[in-house]
C-alpha positions in Angstrom: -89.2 -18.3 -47.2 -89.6 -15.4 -49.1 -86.1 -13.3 -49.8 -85.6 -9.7 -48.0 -86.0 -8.0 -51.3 -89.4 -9.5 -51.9 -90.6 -9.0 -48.0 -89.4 -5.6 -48.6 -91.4 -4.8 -51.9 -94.8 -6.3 -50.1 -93.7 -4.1 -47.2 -93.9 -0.7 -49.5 -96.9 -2.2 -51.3 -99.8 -0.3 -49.5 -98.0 3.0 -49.1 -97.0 3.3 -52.5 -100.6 2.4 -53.5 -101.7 5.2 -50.8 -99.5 7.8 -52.6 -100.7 7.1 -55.4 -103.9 7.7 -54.6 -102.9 10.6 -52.6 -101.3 12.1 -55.7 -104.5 13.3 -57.3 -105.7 15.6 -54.5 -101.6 17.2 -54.2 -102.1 18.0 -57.5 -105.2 19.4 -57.8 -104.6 21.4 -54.2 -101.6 22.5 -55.9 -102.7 23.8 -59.0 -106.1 25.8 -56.7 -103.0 27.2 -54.8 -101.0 28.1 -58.3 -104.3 29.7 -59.2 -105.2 31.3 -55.9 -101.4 33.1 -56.1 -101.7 34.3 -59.7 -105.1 35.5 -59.4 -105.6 33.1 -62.5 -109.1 31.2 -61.0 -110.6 29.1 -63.0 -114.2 29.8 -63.6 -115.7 27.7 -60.8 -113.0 29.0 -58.6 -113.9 32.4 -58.4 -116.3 31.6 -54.8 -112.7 31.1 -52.8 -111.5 34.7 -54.2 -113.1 36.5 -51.3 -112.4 34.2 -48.4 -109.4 32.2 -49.6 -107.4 31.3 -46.0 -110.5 28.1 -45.2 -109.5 26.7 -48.7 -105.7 27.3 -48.4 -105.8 25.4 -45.0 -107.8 22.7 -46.2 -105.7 22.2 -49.3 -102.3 22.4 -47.0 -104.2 20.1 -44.0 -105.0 17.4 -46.6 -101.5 17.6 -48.2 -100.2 16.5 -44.9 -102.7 14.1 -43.7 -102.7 12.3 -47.4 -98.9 11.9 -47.2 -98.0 10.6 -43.7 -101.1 8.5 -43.6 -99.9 6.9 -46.5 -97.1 5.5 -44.2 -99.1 5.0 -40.9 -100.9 1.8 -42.0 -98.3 -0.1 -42.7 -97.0 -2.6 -39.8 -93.5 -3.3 -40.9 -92.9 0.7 -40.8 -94.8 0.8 -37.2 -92.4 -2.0 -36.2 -89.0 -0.6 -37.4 -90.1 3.0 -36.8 -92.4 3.5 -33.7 -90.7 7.0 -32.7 -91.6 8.0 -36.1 -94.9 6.5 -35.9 -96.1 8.4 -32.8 -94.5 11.8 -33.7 -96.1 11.7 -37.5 -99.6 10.7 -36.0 -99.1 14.1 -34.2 -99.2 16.0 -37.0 -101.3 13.6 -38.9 -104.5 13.9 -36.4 -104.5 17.9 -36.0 -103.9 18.3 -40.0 -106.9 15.7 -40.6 -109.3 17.4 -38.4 -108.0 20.5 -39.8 -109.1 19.2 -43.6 -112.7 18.1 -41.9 -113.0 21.2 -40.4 -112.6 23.8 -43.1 -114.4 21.2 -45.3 -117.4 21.6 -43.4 -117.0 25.4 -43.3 -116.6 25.8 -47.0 -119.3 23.7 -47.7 -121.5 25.6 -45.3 -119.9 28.9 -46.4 -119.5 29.2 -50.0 -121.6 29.6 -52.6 -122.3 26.2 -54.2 -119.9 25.0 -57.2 -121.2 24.4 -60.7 -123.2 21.0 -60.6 -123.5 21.2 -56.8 -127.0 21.0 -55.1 -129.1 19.8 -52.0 -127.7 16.1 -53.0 -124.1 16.9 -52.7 -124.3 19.5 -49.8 -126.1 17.1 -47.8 -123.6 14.2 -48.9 -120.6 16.3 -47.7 -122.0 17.4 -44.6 -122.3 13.5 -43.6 -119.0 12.8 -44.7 -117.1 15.6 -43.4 -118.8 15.4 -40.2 -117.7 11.3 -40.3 -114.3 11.7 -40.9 -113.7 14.0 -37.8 -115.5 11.7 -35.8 -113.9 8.9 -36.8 -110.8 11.0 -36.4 -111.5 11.9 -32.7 -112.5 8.5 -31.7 -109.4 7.3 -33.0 -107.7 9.7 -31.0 -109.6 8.7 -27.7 -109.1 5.2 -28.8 -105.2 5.7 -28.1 -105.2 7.4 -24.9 -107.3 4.4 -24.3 -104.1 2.1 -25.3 -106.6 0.4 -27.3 -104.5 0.2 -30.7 -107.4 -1.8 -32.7 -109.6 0.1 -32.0 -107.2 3.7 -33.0 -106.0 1.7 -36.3 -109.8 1.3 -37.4 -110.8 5.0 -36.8 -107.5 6.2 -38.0 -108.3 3.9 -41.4 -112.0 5.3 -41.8 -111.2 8.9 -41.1 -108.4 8.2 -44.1 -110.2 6.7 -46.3 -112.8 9.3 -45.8 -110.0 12.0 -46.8 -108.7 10.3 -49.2 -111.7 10.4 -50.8 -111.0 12.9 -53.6 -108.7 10.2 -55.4 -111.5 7.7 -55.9 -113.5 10.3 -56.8 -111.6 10.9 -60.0 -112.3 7.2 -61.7 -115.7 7.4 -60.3 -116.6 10.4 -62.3 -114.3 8.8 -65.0 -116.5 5.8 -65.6 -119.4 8.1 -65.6 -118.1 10.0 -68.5 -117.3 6.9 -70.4 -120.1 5.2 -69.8 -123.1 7.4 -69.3 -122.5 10.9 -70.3 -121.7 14.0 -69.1 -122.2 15.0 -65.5 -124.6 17.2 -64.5 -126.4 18.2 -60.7 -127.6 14.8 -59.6 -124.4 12.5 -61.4 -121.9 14.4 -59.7 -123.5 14.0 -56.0 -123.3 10.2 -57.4 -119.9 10.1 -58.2 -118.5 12.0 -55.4 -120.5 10.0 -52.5 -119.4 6.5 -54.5 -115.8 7.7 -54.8 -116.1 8.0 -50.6 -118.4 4.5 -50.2 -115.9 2.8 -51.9 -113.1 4.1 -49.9 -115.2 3.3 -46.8 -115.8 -0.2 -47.6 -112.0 -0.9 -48.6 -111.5 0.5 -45.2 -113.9 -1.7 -43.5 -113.0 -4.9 -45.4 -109.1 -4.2 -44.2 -110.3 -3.7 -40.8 -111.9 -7.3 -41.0 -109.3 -9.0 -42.1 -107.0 -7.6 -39.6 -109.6 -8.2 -36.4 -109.5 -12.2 -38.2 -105.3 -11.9 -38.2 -105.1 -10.6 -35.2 -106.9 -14.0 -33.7 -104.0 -15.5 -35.1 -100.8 -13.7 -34.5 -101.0 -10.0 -32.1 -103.4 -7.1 -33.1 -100.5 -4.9 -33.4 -98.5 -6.1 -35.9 -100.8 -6.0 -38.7 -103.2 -2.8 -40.6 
């Protein structure tokens, strides 16, 4: 049997993994915030100067959502925690729809970003519309009392959000390997950073329905 120390690392794993991945949206929200403050854009920046509040809210809203959903998916936290479980998934749900929200405004609503074009505004609007579906749903799914079902929404909606850290080694390996990125590479590299988020999510999802025909549906992510 494994020791408590080693059950406990394994326990951690997924949310440290989570924040990790987190980390690279915080930090780039944070330095557009910096930015916004000093009045210091950066050149492709300058479209949030007139409007900023939709961009602030989706940079705070995604902050929020990246960091407690990092600790939602893991079962041995639901377990020792469930107080804390339900009252951070109250926060977590409005702050996710928040970040889907004023995604979808901004990208209907400001003027498109250097390298952005039909490609990428299309791809955005699909996946900013999926993540607050899949949000909602997951939120029905609850008041439902059906917890698989609220785990697998909850899971695509953050992987959907989450997004923005994959999309950093996808346009990586482009640079590396290809070249430098231009109108139709970047819509590539930002809908393949949320795909493979989005398949991740699915292949967890399928290997918890198979646990759960083992052991109960709760007790796993």
């Amino acid at each position: 049997m494994p020791s408590v120390t080693a059950r406990t690392r394994v326990n951690w794993l997924k949310p440290s993994l989570l924040l990790a991945l987190t980390a690279v949206p915080i930090a780039a929200g944070a330095a557009r915030l910096i930015w916004l403050g000093s009045g210091t854009l950066r050149p492709d920046s300058g479209r949030f100067a007139a409007m900023p509040a939709p961009l602030v809210l989706h940079i705070l809203s995604i902050i929020i959502f990246g960091v407690l959903g990092a600790f939602q998916f893991s079962p041995a936290i639901r377990r020792r925690w469930p107080d804390w479980h339900r009252i951070a998934g109250r926060v977590l749900a409005p702050a996710g729809l928040v970040a889907a929200f004023t995604g979808l405004w901004m990208t209907l609503q400001y003027p498109p970003g250097v390298n952005d074009g039909p490609l990428l505004f299309g791809t955005r609007l699909i996946f900013g519309s999926a993540m607050a579906t899949s949000l909602l749903l997951g939120l029905e799914a609850i008041r439902r009392r059906d917890f698989s079902d609220h785990v697998a929404w909850m899971l695509r909606g953050y992987a959907i959000g989450m997004g923005a850290g994959t999309q950093v080694f996808t346009t990586a390996a482009w640079l590396l390997l290809v070249g430098p990125i231009h109108e139709s590479s970047r819509a590539a590299v930002m809908g393949a950073g949320w795909i493979i988020n989005l398949a991740v999510a699915e292949w967890l999802i399928r290997r918890r329905v198979a646990a759960s025909k083992i052991t109960p549906a709760w007790s796993h992510a």
